[in-house]
C-alpha positions as CSV (number, residue, x, y, z in Angstrom):
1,X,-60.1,-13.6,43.4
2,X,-59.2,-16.9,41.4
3,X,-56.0,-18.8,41.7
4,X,-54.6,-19.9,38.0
5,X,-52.1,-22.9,38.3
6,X,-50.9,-23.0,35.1
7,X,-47.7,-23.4,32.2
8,X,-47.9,-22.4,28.0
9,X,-49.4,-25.2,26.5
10,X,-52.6,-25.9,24.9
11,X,-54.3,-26.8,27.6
12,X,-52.7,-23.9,30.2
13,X,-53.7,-21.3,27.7
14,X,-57.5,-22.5,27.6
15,X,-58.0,-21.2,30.7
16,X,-56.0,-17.9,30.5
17,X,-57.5,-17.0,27.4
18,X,-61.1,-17.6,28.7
19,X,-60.2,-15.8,32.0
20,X,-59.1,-12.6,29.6
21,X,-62.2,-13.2,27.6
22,X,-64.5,-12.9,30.7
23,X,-62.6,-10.2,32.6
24,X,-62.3,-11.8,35.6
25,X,-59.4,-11.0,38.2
26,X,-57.0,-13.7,38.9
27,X,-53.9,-14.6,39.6
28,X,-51.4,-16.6,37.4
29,X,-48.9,-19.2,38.8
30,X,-46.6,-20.7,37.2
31,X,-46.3,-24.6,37.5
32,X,-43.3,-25.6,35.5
33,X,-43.5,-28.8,33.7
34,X,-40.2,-29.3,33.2
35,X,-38.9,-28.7,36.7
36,X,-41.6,-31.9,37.9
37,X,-43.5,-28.9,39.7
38,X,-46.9,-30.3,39.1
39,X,-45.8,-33.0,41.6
40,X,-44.9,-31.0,44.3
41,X,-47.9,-31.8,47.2
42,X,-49.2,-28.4,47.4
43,X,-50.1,-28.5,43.8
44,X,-51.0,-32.4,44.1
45,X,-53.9,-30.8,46.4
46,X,-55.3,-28.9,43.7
47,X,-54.9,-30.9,41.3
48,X,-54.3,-35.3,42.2
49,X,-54.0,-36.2,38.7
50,X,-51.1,-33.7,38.6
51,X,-51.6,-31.9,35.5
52,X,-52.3,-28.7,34.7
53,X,-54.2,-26.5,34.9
54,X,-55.9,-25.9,37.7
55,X,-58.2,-23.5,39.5
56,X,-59.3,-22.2,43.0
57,X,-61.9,-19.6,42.9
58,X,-61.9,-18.0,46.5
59,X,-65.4,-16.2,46.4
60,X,-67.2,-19.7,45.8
61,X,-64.8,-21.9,47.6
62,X,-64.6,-23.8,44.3
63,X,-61.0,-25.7,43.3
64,X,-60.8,-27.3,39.7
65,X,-58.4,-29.4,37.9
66,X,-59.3,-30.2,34.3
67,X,-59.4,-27.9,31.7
68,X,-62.6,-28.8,30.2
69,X,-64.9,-28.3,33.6
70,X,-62.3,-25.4,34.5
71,X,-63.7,-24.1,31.3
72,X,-67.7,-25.0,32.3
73,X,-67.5,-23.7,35.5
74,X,-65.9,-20.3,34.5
75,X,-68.5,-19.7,31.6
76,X,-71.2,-20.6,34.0
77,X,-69.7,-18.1,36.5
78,X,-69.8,-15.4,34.0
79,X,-72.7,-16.2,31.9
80,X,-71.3,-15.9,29.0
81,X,-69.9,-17.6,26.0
82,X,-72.0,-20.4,25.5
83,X,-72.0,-19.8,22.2
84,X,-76.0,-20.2,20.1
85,X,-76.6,-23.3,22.5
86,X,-75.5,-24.6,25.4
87,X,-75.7,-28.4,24.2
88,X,-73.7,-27.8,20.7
89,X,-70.9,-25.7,22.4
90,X,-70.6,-28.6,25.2
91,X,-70.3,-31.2,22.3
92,X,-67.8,-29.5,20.5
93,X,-65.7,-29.5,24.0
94,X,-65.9,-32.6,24.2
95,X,-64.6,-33.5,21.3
96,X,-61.6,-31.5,21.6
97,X,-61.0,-33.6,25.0
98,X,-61.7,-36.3,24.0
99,X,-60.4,-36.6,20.3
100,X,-58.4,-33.6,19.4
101,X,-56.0,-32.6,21.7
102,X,-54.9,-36.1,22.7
103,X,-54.3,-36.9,18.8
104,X,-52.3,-33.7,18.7
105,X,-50.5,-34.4,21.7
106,X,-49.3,-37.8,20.7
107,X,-48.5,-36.4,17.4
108,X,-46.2,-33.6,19.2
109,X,-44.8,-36.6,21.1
110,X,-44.0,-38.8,17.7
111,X,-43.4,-36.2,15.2
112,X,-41.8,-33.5,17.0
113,X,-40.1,-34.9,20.1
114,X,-39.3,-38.4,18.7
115,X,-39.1,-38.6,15.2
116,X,-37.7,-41.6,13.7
117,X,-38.3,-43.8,16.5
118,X,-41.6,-44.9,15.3
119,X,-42.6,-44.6,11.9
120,X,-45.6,-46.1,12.6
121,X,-47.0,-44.0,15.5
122,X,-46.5,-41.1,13.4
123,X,-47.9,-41.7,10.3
124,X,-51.0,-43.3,12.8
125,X,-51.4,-39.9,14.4
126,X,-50.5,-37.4,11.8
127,X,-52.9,-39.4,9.1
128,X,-55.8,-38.9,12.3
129,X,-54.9,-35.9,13.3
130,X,-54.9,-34.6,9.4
131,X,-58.5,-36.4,9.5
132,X,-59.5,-34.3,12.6
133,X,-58.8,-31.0,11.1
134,X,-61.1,-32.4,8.4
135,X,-63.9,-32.2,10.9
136,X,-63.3,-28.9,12.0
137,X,-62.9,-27.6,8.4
138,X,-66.4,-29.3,7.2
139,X,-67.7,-27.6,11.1
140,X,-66.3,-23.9,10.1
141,X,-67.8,-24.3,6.7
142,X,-71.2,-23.9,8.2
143,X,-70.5,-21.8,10.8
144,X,-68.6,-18.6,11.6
145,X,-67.6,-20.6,15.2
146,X,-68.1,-24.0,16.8
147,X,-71.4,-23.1,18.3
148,X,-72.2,-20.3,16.0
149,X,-71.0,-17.6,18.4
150,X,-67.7,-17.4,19.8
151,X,-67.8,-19.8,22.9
152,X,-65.8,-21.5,24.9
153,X,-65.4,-24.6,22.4
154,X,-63.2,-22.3,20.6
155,X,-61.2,-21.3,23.3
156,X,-60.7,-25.0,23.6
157,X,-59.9,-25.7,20.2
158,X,-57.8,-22.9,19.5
159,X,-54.5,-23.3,21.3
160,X,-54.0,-26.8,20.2
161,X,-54.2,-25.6,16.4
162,X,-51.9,-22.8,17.7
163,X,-49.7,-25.4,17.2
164,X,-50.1,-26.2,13.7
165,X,-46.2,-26.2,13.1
166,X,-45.5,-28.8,15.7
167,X,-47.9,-31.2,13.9
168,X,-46.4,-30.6,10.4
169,X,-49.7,-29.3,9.2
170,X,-50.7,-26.8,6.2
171,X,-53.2,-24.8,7.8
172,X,-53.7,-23.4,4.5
173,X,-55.1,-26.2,3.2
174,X,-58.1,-26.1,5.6
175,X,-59.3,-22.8,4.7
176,X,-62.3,-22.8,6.9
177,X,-59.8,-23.2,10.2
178,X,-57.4,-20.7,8.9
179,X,-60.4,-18.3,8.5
180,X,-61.9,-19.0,12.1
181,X,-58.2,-19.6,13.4
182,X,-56.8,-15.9,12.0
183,X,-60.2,-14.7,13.9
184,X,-59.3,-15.4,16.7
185,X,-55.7,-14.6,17.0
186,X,-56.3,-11.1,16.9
187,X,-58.4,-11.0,19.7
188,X,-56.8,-8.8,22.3
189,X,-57.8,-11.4,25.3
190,X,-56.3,-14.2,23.1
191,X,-52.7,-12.2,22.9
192,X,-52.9,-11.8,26.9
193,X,-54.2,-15.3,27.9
194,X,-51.5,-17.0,25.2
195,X,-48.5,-15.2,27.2
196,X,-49.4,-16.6,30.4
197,X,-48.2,-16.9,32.8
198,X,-44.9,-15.9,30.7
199,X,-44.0,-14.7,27.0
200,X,-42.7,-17.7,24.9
201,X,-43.1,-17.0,21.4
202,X,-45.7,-14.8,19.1
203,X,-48.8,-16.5,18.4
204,X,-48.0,-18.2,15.1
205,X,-49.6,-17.4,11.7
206,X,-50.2,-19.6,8.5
């Protein structure tokens, strides 16, 4: 059985989608954000940096925080969803922990929950964030998915453009990511893992 500490943001649902994906059983808690729960010490013992999410895998002994090695260790786990190669599916992770889902989360911050405090910090991000879903257009020109096969760079990727609205973009004007971003959507795994560990809102659509 695996623990799931988790709340509905990008970074939560990586790891509830790629649970659904794989089939594994788990349980999903709830940590909520805005209720300071992530700094309560029982969760600060999963997870010091107090973020979420964060995993315990009881048949292995194994406790994660960090989506992105949450994400490794699962598809390890399973074998599966490593997408064509192992090396291009782990570089396209990185960059979405690395580049895209800060950017996007300092644009949420700016744009969506401060606007007009700083015009400068959100033209800085929206203009790099707008650059960013460049790069994954140009990527998903070439290639049905990030690694060629559906992997776990996707499941990555995904939830932060699931919030496409918050970040004032068009994704109709990237028509390789609306493509690869409609795709996914309707995978049945994707609808369960987004709703966890509560129903907030349908997955959105261009």
């Amino acid at each position: 059985m695996i623990d799931l500490y988790t709340w509905p943001t990008p970074n939560g649902r990586k790891v509830s989608i790629a649970l659904e994906e794989m089939g594994l059983e788990y349980r999903c808690h709830g940590v909520n954000l805005q209720e300071q729960e992530q700094f309560k010490p029982e969760f600060l013992a999963i997870s010091p940096n107090n973020k979420i999410p964060a995993l315990v895998d009881h048949h292995t002994g194994q406790s994660l925080m960090e989506s992105g090695a949450i994400l490794i260790y699962l598809a390890d786990k399973c074998g599966e969803f490593w997408g064509d190669e192992r090396y291009t599916t782990l570089q396209w992770l990185m960059w979405q922990m690395g580049g895209l889902g800060p950017m996007l989360g300092q644009v949420h911050y700016f744009k969506k929950y401060n606007a007009g405090k700083s015009v400068y910090a959100e033209e800085r991000f929206f203009n790099e964030a707008t650059r960013l879903y460049g790069v994954l257009d140009q990527r998903l020109a070439a290639h049905e998915y990030l690694s060629g096969s559906y992997s776990i760079a996707d499941m990555a990727v995904w939830p932060w453009v699931s919030r496409f609205e918050w970040q004032g973009i068009d994704l109709e004007e990237f028509a390789n990511v609306c493509r690869w971003y409609e795709a996914i959507a309707t995978r049945d795994a994707v609808g369960r893992g987004y709703d966890k560990p509560m129903y907030v809102n349908d997955i959105p659509r261009p």
